[in-house]
C-alpha positions as a Python dict, from the first residue, in 0.01 Angstrom:
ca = {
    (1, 'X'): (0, 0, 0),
    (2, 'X'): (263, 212, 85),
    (3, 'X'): (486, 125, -231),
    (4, 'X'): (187, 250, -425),
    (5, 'X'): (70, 565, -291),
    (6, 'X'): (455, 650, -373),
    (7, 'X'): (412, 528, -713),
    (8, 'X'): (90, 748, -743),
    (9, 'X'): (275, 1039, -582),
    (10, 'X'): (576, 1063, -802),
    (11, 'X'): (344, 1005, -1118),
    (12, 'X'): (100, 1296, -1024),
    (13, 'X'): (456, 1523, -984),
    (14, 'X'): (571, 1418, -1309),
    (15, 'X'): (252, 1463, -1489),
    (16, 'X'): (146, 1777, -1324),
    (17, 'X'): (217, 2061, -1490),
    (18, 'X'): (259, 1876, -1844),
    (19, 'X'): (67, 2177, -1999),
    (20, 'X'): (168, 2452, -1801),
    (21, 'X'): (338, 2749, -1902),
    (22, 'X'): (605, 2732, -2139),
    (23, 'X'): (775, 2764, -2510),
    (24, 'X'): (779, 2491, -2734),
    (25, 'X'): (877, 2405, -3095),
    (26, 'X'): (761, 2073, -3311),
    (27, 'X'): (705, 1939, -3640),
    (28, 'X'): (382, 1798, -3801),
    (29, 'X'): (305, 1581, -4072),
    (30, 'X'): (34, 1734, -4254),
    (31, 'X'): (-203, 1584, -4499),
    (32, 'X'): (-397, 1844, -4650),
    (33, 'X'): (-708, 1842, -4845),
    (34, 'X'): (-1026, 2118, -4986),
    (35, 'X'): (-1116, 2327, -5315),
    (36, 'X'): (-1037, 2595, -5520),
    (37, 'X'): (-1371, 2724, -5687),
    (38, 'X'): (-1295, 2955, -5963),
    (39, 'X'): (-1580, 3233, -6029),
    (40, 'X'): (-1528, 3386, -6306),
    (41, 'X'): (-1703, 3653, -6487),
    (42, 'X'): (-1843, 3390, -6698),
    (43, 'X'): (-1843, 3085, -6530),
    (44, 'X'): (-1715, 2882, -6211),
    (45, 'X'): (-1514, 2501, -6201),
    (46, 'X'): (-1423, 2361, -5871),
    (47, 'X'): (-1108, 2149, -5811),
    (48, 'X'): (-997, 1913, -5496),
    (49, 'X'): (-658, 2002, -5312),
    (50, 'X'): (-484, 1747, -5182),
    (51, 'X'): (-62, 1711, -5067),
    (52, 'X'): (97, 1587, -4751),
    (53, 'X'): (371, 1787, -4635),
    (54, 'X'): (571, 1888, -4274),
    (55, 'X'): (533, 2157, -4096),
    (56, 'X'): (692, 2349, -3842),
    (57, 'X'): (610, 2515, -3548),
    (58, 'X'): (675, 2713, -3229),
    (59, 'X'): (504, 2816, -2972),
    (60, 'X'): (429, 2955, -2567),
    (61, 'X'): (132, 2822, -2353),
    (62, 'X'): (52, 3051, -1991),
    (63, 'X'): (-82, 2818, -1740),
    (64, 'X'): (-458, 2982, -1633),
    (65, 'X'): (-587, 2693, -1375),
    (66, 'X'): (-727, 2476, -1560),
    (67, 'X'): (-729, 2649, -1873),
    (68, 'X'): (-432, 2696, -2093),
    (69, 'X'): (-372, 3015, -2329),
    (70, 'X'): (-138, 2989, -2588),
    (71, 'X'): (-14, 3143, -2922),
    (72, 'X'): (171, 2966, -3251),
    (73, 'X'): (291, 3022, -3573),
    (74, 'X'): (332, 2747, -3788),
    (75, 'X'): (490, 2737, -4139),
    (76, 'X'): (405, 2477, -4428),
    (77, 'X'): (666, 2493, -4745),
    (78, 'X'): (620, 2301, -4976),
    (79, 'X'): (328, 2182, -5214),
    (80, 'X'): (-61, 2173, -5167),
    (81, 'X'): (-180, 2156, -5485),
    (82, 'X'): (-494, 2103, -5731),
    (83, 'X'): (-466, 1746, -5757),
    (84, 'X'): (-394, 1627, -6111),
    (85, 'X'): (-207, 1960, -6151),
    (86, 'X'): (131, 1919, -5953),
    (87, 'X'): (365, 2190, -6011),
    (88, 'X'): (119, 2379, -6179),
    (89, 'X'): (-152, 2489, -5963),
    (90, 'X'): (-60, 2485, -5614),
    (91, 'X'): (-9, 2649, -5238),
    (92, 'X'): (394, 2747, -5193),
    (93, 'X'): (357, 2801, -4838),
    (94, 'X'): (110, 2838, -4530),
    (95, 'X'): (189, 3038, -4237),
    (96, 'X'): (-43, 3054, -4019),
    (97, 'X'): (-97, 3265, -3660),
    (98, 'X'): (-292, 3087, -3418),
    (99, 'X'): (-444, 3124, -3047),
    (100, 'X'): (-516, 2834, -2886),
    (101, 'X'): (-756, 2770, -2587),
    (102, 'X'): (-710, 2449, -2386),
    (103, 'X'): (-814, 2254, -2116),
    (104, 'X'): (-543, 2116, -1858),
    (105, 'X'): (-692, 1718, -1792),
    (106, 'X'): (-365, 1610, -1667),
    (107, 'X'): (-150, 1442, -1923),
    (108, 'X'): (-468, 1534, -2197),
    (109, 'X'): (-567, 1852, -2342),
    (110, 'X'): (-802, 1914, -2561),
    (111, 'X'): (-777, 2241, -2724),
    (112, 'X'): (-921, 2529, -3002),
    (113, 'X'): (-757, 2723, -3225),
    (114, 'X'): (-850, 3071, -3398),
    (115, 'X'): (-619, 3244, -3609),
    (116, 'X'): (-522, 3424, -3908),
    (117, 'X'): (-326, 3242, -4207),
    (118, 'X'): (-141, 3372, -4491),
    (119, 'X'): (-161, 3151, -4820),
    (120, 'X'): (45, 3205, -5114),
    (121, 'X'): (-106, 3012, -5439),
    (122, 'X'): (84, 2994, -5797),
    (123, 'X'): (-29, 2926, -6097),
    (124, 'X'): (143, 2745, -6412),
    (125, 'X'): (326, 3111, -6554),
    (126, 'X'): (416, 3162, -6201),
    (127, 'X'): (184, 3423, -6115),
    (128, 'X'): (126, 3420, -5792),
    (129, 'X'): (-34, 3590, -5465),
    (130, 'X'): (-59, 3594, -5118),
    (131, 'X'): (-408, 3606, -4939),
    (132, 'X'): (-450, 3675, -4542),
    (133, 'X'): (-746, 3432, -4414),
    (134, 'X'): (-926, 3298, -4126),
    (135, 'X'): (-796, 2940, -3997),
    (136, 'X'): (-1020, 2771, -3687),
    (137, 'X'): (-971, 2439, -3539),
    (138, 'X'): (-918, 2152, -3270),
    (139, 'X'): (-676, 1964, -3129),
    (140, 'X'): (-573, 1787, -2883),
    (141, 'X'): (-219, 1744, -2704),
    (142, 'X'): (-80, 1454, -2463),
    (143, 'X'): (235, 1490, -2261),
    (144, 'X'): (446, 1191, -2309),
    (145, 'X'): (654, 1353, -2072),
    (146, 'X'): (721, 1697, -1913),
    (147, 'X'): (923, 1820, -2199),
    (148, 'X'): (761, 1589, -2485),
    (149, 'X'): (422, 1599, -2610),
    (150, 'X'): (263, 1429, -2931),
    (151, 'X'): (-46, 1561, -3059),
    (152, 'X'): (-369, 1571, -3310),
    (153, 'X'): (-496, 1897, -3497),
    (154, 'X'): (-757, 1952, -3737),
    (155, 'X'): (-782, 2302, -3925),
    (156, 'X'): (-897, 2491, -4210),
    (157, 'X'): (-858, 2796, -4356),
    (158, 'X'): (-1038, 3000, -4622),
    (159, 'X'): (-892, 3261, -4844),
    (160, 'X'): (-1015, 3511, -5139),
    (161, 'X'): (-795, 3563, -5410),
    (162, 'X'): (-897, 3847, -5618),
    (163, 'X'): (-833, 3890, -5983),
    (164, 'X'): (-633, 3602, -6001),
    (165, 'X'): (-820, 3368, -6263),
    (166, 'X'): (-924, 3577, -6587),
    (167, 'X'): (-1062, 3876, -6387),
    (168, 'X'): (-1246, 3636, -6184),
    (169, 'X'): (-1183, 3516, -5835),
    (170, 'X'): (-1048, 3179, -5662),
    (171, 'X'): (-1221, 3111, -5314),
    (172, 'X'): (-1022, 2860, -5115),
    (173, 'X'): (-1091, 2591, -4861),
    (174, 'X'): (-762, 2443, -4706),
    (175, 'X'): (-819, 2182, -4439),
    (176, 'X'): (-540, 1978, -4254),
    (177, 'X'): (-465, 1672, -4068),
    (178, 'X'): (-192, 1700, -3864),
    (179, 'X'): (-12, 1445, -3639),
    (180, 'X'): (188, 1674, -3411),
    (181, 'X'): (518, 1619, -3219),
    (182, 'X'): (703, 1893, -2998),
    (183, 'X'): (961, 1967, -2759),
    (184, 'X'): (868, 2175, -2435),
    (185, 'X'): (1178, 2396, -2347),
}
């Protein structure tokens, strides 16, 4: 009996605090997915993103109680493109600038995340653009150990480009998948 409430003990003191306030830095794989929709002046097509890339990230959490507030930017190089149109039609990179609001359950948190995300999309001449959009989401994190965490996020983001297809517009949906690893330092 004794033996264990030890055991218990030293668990809850390596557990606790496993979200709590701190900088950290990962990398995600990222499998990526949505639509452009052209509208044009005369008509519209719609065609499926797809491309699995990794991503990078850093970030700070401030312990609240039992809630955790936190900020990260995350960076995606690399392509997200129309599928069936690799190299031609496709995101160059993602940054995106997220809050996140989470909930400290011990070695668990589940979280949101609100942001803003810049998308840069090139087309076959190599025109290209960068569009500032909305990106919302969940996620959840659990802490392997105090300085380790692995993680699940889902996102997407939506952007306008103007002008960009034959005086028409391209409104894009860019959803992600992300299985998440970081470092707590």
């Amino acid at each position: 009996m004794k033996r264990s409430l030890i055991t218990l003990t030293l668990l809850a003191a390596s557990t606790s605090g496993a979200h709590a306030q701190s900088m950290y830095a990962g990398i995600a794989y990222s499998s990526f997915s949505g639509e452009n929709v052209y509208v044009g002046p005369v008509d519209s097509d719609e065609y499926e993103l797809v491309g699995e890339v990794a991503e990078i990230f850093i970030g700070a959490d401030c312990d609240m109680g039992s809630y955790i507030l936190g900020g990260e930017a995350s960076i995606v190089t690399g392509a997200v493109y129309e599928e069936g149109y690799e190299d031609e039609y496709q995101f160059t990179s993602i940054v995106d600038l997220k809050g996140r609001l989470g909930f400290d359950a011990g070695q668990f948190m589940p979280y949101g995340v609100l942001g803003l995300s810049a998308g840069t999309f090139e087309d076959k001449v190599g025109d290209s653009e960068t569009q500032f959009g909305v990106i919302a989401g969940l996620g959840a994190d659990v802490a392997v150990s105090t300085q380790f965490k692995v993680g699940l996020e889902f996102t997407s983001r939506a952007y306008n480009f103007e002008g960009l297809y034959n005086d028409g517009d391209i409104e894009s949906r860019v959803n992600s998948a992300s299985l998440r690893g970081s470092f707590r330092f």
